[in-house]
C-alpha positions in Angstrom: 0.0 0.0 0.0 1.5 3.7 -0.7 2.1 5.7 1.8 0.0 8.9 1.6 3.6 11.1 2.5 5.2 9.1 -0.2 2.0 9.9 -2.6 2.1 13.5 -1.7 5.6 13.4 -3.0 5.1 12.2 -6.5 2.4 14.5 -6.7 4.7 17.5 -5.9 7.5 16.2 -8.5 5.2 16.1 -11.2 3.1 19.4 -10.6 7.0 21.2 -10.7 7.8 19.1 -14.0 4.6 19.8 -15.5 2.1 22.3 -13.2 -1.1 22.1 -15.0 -0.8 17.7 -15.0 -0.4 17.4 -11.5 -3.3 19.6 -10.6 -5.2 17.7 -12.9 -4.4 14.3 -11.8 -5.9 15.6 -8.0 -8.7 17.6 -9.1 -9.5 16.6 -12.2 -10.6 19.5 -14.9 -12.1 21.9 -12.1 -11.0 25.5 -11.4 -8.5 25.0 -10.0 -6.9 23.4 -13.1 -7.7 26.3 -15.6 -6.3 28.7 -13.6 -3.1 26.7 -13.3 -3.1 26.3 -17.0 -3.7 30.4 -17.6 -0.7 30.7 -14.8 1.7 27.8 -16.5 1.1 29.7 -20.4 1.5 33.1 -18.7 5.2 32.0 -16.4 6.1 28.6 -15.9 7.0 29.6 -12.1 3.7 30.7 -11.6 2.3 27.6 -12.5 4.6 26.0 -10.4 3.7 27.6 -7.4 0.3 27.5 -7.7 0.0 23.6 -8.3 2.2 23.0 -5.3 0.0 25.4 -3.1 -3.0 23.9 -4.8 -2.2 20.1 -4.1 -0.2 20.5 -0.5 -3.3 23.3 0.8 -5.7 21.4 2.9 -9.5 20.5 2.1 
C-alpha cells in the first residue's frame, strides 16, 4: 500500500515538472486546473507555485 507522504511526494514532483498535470491528476478539470493552465502559459514559475500550493493546501 503507498504511503500517503510518499504519494504526496510524486504529486509534488510532477506538478514542478509539468504544473497544469499534477493539478489535474488531483482535481480533475475543475478551477482549479484552468487557472493553473492560464498561470503555467503566462510563467512557468507561476504555474509552479500554484500547483504545489493547490495540491499541498488542505481541504
Amino acid at each position: 500500500m503507498v504511503d500517503e507522504g510518499t504519494a504526496n511526494c510524486v504529486d509534488i514532483l510532477i506538478a514542478i515538472l509539468l504544473p497544469p498535470l499534477g493539478v489535474f491528476l488531483k482535481f480533475g478539470c475543475s478551477v482549479e486546473f484552468w487557472v493553473c493552465l492560464v498561470l503555467t502559459v503566462l510563467g512557468y514559475v507561476p504555474g509552479i507555485l500554484y500547483a504545489v500550493y493547490a495540491i499541498t493546501r488542505e481541504m
